[in-house]
N, C-alpha and C positions, 0 to 999 in steps of 0.2 A: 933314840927311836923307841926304847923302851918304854920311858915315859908317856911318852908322847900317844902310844897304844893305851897304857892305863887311864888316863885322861878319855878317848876318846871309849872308849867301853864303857869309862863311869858314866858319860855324858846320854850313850845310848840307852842303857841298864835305865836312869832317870828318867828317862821319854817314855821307854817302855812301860812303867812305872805309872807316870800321869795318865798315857793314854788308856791304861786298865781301870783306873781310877774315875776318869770319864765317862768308860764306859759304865761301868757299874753305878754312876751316877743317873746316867739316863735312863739307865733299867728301873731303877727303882721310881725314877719320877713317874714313863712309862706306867707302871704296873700300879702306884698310887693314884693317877689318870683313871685307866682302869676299874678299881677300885672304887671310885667315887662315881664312874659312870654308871658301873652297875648297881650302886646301893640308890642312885637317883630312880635307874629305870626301875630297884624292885620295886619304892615306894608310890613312885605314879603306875607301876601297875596294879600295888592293892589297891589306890586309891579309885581307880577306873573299878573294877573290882566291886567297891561297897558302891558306886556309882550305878554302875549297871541293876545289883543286884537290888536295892533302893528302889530303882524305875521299872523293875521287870523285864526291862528287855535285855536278847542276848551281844550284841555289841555295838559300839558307838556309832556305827554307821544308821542304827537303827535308831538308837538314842537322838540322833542328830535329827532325824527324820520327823518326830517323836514332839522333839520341843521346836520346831519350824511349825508345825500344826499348830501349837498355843501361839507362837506371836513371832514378827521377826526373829532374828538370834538377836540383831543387835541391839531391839526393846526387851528382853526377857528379864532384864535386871531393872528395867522401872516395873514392868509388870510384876513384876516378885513384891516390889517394894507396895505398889500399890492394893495387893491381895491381904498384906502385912497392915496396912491403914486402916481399910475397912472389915477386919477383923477374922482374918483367914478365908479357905478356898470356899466353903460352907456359906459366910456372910456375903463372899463376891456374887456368888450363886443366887442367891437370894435377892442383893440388889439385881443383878439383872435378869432377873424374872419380872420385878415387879417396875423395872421399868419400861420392857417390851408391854405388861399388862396394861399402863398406864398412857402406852401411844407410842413410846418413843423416847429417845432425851432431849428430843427438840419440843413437844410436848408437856414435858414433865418442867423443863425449865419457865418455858411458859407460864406453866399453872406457880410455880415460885415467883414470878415477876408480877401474874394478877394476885397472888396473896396476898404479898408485901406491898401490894397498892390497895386492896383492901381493907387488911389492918391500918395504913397509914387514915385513908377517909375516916374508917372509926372513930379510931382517934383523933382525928378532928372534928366530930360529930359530938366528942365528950365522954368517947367508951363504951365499949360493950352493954353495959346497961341501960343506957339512955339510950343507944338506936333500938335495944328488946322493946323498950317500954315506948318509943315512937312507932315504932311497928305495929307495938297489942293495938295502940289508940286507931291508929289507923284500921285496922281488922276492925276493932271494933266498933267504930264511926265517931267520927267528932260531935262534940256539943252533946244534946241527951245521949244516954246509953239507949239502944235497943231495946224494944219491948219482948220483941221472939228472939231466945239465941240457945244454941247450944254449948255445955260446957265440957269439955275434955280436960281434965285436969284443971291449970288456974287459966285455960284458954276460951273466950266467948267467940263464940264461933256464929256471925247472926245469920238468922233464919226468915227469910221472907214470909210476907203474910200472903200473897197471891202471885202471880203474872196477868200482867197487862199488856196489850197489845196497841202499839199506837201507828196510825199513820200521816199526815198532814193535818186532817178537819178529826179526828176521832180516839177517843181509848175505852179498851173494852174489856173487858176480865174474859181469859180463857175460861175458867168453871170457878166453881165454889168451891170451898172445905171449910169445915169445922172453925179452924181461927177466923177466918174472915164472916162465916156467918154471926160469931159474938160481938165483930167490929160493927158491924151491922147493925145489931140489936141494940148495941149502944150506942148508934146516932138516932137508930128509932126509924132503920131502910131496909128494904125488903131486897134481895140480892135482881130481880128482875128490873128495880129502877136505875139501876147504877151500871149496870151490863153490858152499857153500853151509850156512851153517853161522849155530847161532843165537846170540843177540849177547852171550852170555857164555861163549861158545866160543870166541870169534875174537881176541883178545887173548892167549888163552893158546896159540892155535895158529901165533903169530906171535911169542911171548916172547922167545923166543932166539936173535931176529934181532938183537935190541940190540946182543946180548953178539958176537954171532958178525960184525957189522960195525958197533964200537963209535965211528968214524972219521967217518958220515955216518946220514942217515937218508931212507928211501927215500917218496915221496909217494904217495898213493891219491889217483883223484876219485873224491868219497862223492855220489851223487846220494839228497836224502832226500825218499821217499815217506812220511814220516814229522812230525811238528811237536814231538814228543818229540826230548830230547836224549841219549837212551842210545844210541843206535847212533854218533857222533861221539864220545862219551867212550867206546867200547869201539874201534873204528879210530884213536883221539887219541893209547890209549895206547903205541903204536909206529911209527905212519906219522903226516907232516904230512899236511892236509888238504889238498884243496881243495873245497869243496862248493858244491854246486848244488843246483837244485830240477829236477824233471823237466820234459821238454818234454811238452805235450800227449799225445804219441804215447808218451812214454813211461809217465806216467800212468794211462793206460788198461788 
């Protein structure tokens, strides 16, 4: 019996043993737990912390508030990314100002779609230089150069010698000046014969201007009271044109 008590004492004594051992075991997992919970929560709180103090406001609920104003939550990281491309907050700013100035980005695309179809005509035209220099010609009229023109820089700019009035049966010079009275004197016409004259008269009372300043040719504005084209083919066939239709007031 004796025995058989030491045995069973040894046996408790060893329980008791373990079960101290466990315990202490868990304690210390416990308090390591612990431990790491708190050194996690101090570092998201300084980080909340340079957070806040970064944004100026005083806490997240405002901050949340804050950045839903700029964009979704859950576009704020293309939005960041996209501020980053076009070369910070400063250059965003800037693009969309001047894209509100310019209409819009439906607008603005636009005017990108007619560019690049306008550069592309150019350059099927031959280039920038060739359409300048098809343009000057144009301005400046084909075949003779102009007798009257004005130059602004390497630009001719031509200058009409009179206005003419035309209507069906008739063309008539509004008044005189100066250039057209020396046109005058050099066919050898006094401005009263010519004043007014009907439209298969007026070509041949200008005939031998051709001949007599064969070097240029001198421009008329043809204003036409008229929807017929005889009065432009009888002015066509010595003066360039330029023609118009009448203003109200002159219509009348």
């Amino acid at each position: 019996m004796k025995r058989n008590n030491d045995v069973y004492f040894v046996t408790l004594i060893d329980l008791l043993v373990q079960i101290i051992f466990l315990g202490l075991l868990l304690y210390v997992v416990a308090k390591a737990g612990e431990s790491a919970k708190k050194s996690t929560s101090q570092v998201d709180s300084r980080a909340v912390e340079r957070l806040l103090k970064a944004t100026g406001v005083s806490n997240l609920t405002e901050l949340t508030d804050e950045l839903s104003k700029l964009a979704p939550i859950t576009e704020l990281k293309g939005t960041a990314d996209f501020v980053k491309r076009v070369g910070g907050a400063a250059a965003a700013k800037q693009l969309v100002e001047v894209t509100q100035r310019a209409g819009g980005a439906e607008r603005v695309e636009a005017a990108v779609r007619d560019g690049a179809l306008a550069r592309k005509l150019v350059d099927q035209a031959g280039g920038i230089e060739k359409v300048a220099a098809i343009i000057k010609k144009a301005e400046e009229g084909s075949g003779k150069p102009p007798c009257l023109y004005s130059v602004d820089g390497s630009r001719k700019t031509v200058r009409p010698l009179a206005t003419v009035i035309a209507d069906d049966t008739e063309i008539a010079f509004d008044e005189s000046n100066p250039d057209l009275e020396n046109v005058l004197a050099l066919i050898g016409r006094p401005f009263s014969s010519v004043q007014k004259m009907p439209l298969s008269a007026f070509s041949a009372a200008f005939s031998s201007l051709t001949r007599l300043k064969p070097e240029c040719r001198y421009t008329l504005r043809l204003v036409e009271r008229t929807n017929l084209v005889h009065a432009r083919d009888a002015v066509g066939k010595v003066f360039y044109l330029s023609i118009s239709k009448p203003k109200p007031q002159e219509g009348q």
